[in-house]
PDB file of N, CA, C and O in Angstrom:
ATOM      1  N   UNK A   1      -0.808 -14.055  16.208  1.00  0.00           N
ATOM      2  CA  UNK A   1      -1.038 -12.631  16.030  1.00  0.00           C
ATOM      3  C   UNK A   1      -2.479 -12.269  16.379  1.00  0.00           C
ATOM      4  O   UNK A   1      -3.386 -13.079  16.186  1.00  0.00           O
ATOM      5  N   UNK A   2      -2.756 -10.713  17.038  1.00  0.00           N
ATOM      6  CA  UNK A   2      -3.892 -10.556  17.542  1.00  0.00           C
ATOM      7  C   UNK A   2      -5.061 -10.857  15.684  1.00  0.00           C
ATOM      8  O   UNK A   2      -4.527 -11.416  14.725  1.00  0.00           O
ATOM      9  N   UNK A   3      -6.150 -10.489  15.636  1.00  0.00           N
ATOM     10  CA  UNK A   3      -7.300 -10.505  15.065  1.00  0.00           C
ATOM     11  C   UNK A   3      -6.535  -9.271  14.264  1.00  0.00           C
ATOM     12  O   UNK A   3      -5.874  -9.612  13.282  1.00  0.00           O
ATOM     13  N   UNK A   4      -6.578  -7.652  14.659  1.00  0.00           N
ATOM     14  CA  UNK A   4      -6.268  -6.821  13.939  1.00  0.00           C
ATOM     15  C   UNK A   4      -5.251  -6.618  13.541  1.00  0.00           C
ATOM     16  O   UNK A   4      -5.231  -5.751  12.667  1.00  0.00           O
ATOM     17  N   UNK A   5      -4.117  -7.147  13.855  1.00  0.00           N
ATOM     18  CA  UNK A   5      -2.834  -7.484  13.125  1.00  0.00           C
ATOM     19  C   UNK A   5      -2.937  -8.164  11.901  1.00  0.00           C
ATOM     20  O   UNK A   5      -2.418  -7.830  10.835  1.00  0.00           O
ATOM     21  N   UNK A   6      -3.763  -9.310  12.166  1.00  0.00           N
ATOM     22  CA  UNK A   6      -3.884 -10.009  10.878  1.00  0.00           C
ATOM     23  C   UNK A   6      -4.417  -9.588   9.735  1.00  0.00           C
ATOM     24  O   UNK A   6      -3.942  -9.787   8.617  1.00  0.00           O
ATOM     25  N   UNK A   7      -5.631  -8.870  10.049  1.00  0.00           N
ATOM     26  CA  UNK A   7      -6.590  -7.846   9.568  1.00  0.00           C
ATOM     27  C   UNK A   7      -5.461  -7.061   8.560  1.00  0.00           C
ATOM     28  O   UNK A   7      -5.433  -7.262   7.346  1.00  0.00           O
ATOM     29  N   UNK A   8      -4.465  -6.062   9.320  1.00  0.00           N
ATOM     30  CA  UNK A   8      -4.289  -4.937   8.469  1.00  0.00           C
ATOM     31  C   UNK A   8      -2.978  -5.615   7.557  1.00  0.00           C
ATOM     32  O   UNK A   8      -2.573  -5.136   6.498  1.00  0.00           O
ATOM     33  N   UNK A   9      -2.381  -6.936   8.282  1.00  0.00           N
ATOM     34  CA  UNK A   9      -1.086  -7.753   7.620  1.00  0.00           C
ATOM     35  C   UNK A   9      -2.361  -8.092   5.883  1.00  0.00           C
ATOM     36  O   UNK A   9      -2.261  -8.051   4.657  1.00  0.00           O
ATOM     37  N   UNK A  10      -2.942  -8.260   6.469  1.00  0.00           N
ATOM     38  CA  UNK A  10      -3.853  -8.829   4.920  1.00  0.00           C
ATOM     39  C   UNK A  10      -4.327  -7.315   3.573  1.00  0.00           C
ATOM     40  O   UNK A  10      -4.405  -7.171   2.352  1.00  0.00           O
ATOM     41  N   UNK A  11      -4.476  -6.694   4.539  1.00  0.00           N
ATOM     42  CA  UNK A  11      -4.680  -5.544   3.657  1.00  0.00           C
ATOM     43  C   UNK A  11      -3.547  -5.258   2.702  1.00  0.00           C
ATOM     44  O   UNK A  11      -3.335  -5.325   1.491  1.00  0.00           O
ATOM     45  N   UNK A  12      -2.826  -4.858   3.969  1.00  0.00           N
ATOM     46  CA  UNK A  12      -1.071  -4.473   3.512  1.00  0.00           C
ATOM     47  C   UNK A  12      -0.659  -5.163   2.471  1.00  0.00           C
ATOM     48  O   UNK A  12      -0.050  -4.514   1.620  1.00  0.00           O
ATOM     49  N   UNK A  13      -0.858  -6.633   2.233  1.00  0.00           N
ATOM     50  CA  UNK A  13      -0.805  -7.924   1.440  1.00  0.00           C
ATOM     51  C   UNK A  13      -0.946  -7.523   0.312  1.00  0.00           C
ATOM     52  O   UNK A  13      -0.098  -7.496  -0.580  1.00  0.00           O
ATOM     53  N   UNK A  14      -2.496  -7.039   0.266  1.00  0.00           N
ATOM     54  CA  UNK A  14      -2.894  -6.906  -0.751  1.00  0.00           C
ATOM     55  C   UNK A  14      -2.767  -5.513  -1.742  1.00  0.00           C
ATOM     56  O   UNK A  14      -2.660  -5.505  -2.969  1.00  0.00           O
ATOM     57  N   UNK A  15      -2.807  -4.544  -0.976  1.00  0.00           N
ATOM     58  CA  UNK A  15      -2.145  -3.051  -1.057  1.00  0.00           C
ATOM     59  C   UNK A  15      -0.573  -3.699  -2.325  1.00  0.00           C
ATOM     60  O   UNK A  15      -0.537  -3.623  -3.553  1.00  0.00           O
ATOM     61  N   UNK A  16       0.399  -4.227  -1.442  1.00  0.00           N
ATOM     62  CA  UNK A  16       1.400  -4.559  -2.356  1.00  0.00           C
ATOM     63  C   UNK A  16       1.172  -5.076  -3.667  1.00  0.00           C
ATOM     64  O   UNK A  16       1.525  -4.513  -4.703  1.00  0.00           O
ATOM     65  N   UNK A  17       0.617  -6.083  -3.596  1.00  0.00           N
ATOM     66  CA  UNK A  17      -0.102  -6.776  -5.028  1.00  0.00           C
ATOM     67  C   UNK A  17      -0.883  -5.798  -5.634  1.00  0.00           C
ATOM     68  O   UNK A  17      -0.554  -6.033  -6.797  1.00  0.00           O
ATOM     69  N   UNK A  18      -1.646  -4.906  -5.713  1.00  0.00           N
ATOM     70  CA  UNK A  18      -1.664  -3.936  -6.434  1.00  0.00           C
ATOM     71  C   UNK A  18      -0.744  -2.373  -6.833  1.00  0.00           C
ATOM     72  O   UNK A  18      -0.991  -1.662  -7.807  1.00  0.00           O
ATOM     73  N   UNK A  19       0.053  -2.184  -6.063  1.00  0.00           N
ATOM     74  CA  UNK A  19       0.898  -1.354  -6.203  1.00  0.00           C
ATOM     75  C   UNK A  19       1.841  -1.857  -7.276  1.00  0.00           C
ATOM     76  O   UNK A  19       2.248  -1.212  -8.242  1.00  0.00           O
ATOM     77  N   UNK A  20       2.266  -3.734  -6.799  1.00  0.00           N
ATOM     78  CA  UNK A  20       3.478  -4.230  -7.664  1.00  0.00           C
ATOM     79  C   UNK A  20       3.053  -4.155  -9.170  1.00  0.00           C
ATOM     80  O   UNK A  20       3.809  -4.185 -10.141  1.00  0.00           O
ATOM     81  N   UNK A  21       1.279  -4.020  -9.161  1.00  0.00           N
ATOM     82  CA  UNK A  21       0.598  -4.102 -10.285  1.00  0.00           C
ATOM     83  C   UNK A  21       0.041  -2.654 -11.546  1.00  0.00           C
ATOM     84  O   UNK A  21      -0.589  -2.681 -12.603  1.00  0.00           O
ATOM     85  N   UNK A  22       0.844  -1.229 -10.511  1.00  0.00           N
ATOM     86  CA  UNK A  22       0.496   0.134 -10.661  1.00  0.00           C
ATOM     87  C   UNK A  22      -1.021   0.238 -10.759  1.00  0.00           C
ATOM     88  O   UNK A  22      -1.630   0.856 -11.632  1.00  0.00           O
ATOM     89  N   UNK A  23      -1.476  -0.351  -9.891  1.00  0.00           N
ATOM     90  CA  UNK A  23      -3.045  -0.037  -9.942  1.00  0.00           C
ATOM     91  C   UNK A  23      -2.928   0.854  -8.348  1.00  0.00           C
ATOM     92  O   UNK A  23      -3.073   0.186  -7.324  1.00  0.00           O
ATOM     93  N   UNK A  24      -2.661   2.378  -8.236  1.00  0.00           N
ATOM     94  CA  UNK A  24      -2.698   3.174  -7.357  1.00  0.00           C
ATOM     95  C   UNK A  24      -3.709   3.103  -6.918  1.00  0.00           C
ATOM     96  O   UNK A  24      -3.613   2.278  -6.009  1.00  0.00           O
ATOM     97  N   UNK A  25      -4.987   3.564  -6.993  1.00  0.00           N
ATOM     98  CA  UNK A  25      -5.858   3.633  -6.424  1.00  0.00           C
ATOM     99  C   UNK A  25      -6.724   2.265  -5.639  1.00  0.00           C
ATOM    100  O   UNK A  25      -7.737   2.443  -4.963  1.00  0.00           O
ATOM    101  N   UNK A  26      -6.165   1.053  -5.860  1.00  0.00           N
ATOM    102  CA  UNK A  26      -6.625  -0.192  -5.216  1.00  0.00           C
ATOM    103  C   UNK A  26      -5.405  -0.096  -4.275  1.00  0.00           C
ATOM    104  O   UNK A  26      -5.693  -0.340  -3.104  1.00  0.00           O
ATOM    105  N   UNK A  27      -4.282   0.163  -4.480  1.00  0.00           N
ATOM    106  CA  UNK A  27      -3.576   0.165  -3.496  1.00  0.00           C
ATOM    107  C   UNK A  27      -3.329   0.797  -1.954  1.00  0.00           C
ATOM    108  O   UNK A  27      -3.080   0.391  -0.819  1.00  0.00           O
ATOM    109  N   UNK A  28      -3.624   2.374  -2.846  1.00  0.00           N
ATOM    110  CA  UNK A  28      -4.486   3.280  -1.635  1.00  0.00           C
ATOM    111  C   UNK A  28      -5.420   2.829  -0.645  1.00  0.00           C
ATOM    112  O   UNK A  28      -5.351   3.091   0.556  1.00  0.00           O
ATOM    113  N   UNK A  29      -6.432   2.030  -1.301  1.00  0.00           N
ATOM    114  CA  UNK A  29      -7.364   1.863  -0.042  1.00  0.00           C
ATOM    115  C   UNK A  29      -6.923   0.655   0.555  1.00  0.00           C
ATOM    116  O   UNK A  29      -7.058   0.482   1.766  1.00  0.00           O
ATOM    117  N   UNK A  30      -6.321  -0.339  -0.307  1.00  0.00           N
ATOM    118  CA  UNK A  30      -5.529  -0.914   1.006  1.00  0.00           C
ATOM    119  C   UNK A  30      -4.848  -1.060   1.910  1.00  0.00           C
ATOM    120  O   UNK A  30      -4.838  -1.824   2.875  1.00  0.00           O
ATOM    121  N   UNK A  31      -4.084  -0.052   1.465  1.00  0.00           N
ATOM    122  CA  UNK A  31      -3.109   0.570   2.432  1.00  0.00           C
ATOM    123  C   UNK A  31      -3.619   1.610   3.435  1.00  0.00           C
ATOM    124  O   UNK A  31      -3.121   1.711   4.556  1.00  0.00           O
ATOM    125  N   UNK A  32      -4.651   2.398   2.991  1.00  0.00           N
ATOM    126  CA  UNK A  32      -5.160   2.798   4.059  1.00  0.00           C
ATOM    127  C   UNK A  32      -6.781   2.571   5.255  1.00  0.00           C
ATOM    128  O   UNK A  32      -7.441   3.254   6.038  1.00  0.00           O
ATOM    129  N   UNK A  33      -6.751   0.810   4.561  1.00  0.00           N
ATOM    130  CA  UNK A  33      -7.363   0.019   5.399  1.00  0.00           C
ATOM    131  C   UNK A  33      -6.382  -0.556   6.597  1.00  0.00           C
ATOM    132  O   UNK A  33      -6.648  -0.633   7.796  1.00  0.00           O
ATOM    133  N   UNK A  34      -5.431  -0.853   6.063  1.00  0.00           N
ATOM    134  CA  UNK A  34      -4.243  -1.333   6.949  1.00  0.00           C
ATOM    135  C   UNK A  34      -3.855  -0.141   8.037  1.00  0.00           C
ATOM    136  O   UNK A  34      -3.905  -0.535   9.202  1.00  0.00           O
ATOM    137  N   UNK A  35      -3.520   1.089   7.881  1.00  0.00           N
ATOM    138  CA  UNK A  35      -3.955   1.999   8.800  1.00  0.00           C
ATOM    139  C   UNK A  35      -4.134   1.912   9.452  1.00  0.00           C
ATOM    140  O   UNK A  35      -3.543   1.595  10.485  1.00  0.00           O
ATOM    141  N   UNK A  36      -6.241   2.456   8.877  1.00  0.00           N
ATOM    142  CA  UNK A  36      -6.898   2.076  10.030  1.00  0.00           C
ATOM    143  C   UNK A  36      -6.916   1.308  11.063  1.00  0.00           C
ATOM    144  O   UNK A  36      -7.339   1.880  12.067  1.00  0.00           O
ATOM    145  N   UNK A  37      -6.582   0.096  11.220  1.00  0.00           N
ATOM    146  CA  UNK A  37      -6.220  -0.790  11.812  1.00  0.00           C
ATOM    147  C   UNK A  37      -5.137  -0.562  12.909  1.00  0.00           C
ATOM    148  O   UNK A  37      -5.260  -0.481  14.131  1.00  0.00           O
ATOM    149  N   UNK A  38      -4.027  -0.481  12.097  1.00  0.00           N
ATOM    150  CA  UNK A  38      -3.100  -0.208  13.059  1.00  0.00           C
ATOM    151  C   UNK A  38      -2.418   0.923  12.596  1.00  0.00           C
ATOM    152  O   UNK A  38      -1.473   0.768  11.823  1.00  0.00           O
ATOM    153  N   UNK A  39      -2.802   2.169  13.003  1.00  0.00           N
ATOM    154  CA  UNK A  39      -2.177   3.552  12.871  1.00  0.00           C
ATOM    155  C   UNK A  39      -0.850   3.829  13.113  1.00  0.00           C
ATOM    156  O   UNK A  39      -0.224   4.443  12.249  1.00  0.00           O
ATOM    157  N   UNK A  40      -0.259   3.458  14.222  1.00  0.00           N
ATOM    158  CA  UNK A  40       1.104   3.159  14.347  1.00  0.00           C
ATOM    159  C   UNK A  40       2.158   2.533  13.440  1.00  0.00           C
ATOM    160  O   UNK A  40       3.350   2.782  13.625  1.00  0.00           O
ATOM    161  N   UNK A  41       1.731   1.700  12.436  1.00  0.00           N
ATOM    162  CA  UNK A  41       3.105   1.239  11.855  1.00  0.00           C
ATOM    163  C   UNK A  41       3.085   1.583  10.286  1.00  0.00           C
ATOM    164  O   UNK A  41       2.219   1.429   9.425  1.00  0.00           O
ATOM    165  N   UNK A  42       4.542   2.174  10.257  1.00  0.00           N
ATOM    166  CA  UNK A  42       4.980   2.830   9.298  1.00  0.00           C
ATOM    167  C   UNK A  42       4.746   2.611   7.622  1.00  0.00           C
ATOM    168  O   UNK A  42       4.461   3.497   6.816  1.00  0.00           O
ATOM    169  N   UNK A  43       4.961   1.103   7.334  1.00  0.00           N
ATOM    170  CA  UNK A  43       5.337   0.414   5.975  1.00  0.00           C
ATOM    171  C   UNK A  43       3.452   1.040   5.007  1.00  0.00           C
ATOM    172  O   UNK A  43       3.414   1.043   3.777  1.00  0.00           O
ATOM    173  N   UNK A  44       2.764   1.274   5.463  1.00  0.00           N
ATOM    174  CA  UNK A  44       1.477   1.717   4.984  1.00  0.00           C
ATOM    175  C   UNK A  44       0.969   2.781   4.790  1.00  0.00           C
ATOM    176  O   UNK A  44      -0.009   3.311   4.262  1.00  0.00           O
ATOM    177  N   UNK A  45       1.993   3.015   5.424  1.00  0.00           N
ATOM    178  CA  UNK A  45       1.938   5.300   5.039  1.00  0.00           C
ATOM    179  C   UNK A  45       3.026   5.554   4.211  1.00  0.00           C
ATOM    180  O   UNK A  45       2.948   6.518   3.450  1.00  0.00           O
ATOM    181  N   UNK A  46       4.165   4.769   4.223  1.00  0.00           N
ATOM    182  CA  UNK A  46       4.838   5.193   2.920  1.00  0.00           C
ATOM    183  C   UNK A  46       4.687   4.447   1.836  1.00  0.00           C
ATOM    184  O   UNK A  46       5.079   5.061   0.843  1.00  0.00           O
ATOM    185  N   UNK A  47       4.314   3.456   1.615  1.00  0.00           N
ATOM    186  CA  UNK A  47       3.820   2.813   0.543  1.00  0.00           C
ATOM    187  C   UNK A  47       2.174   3.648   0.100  1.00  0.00           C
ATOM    188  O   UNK A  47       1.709   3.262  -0.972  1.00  0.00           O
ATOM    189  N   UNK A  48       1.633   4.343   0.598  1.00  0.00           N
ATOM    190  CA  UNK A  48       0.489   4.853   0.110  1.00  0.00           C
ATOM    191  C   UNK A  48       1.491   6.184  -0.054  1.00  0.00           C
ATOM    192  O   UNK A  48       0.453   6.843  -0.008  1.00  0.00           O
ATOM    193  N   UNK A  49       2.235   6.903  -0.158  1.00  0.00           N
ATOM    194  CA  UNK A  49       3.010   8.078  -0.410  1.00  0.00           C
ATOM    195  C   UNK A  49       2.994   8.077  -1.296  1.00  0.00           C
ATOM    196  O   UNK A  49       2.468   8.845  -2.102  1.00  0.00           O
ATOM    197  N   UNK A  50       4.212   6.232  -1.533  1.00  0.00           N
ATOM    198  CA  UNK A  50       4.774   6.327  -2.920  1.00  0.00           C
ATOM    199  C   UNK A  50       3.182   6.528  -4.135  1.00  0.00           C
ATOM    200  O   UNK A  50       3.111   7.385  -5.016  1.00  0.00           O
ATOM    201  N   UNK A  51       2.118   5.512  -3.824  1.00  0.00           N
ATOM    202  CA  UNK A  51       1.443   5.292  -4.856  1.00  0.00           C
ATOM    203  C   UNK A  51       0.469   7.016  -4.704  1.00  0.00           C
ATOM    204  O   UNK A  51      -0.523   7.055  -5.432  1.00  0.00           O
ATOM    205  N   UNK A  52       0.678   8.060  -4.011  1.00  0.00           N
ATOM    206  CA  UNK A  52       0.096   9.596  -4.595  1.00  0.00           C
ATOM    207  C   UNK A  52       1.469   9.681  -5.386  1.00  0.00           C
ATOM    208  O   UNK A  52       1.467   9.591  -6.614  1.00  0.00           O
ATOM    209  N   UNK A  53       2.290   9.804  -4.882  1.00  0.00           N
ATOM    210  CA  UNK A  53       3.365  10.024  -5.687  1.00  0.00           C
ATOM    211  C   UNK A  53       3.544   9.294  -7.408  1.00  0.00           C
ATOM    212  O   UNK A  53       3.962   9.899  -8.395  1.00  0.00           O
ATOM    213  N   UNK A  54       3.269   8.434  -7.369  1.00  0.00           N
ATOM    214  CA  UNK A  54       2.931   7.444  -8.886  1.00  0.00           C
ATOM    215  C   UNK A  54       1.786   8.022  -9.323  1.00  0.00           C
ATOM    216  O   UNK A  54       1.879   8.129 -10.546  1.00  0.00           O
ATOM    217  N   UNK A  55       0.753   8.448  -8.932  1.00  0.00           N
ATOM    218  CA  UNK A  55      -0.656   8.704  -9.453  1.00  0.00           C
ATOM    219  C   UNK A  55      -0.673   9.957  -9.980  1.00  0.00           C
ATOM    220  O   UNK A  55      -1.664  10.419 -10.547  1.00  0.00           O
ATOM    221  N   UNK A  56       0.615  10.691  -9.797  1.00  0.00           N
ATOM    222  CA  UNK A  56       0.835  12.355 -10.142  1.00  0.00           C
ATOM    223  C   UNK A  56       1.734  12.129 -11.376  1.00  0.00           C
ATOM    224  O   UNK A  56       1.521  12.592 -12.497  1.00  0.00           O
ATOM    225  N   UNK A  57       2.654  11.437 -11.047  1.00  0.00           N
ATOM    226  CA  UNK A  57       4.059  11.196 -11.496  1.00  0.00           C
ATOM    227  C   UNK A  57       4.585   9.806 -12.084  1.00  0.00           C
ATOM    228  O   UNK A  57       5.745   9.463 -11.856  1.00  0.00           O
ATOM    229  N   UNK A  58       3.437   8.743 -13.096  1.00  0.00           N
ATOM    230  CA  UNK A  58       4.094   7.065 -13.133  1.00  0.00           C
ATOM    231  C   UNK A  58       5.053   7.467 -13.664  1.00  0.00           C
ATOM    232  O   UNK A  58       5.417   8.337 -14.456  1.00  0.00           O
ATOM    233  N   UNK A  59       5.736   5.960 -12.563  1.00  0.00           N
ATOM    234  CA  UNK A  59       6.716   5.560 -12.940  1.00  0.00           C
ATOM    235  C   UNK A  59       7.476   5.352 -14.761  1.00  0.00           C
ATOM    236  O   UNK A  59       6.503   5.773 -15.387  1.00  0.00           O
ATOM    237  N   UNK A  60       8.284   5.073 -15.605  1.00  0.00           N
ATOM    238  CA  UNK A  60       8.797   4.943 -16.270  1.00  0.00           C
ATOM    239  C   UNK A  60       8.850   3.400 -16.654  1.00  0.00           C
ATOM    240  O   UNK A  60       8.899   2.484 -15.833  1.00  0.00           O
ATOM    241  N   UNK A  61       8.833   3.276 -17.902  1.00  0.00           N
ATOM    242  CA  UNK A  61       8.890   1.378 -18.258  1.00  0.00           C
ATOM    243  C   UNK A  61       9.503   0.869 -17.667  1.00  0.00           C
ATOM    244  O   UNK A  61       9.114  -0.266 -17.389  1.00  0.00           O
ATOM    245  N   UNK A  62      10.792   1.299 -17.098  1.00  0.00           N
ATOM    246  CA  UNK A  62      11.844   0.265 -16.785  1.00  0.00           C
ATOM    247  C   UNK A  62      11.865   0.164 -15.223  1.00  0.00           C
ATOM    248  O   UNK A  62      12.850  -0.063 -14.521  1.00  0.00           O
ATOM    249  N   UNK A  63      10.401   0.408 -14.773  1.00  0.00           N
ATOM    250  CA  UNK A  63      10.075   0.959 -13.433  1.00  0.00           C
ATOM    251  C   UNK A  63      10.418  -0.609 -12.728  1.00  0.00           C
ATOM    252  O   UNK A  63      10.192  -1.689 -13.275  1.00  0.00           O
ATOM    253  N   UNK A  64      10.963  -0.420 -11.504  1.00  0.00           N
ATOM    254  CA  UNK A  64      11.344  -1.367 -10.449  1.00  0.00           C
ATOM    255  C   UNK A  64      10.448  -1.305  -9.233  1.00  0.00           C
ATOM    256  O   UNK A  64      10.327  -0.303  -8.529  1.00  0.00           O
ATOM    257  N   UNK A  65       9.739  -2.631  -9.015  1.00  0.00           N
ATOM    258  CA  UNK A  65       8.785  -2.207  -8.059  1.00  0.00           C
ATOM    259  C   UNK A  65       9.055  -2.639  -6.478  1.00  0.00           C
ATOM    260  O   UNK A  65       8.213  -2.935  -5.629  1.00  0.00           O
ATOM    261  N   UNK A  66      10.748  -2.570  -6.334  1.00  0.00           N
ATOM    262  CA  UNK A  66      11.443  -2.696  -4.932  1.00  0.00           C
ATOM    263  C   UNK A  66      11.676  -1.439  -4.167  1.00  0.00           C
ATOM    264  O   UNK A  66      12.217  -1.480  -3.062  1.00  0.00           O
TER     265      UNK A  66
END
């Protein structure tokens, strides 16, 4: 994989591990480090959706983080 693939695959990485963790706002910027990177692919703009969407609105205890 190129350099910036790997780059934003690592962000993205980590973006998840805090989202799976409801820490929105660490997730945000990883996800929109991953972006930056590669603007084109999708999985990092809706996973930063969901977590504005959580940061307005958490989830519920019995919250599922699939």
């Amino acid at each position: 994989l190129p350099r910036r693939q790997k780059e934003a695959l690592a962000h993205y990485a980590a973006g998840l591990e805090a989202y799976r963790g409801q820490r929105w706002q660490a997730a945000l910027k990883q996800f929109g480090l991953a972006q930056g990177l590669l603007p084109e692919e999708e999985p990092s703009r809706v996973m930063a959706e969901r977590c504005r969407a959580y940061q307005t609105s958490p989830p519920g205890e019995d919250w599922d983080d699939e």
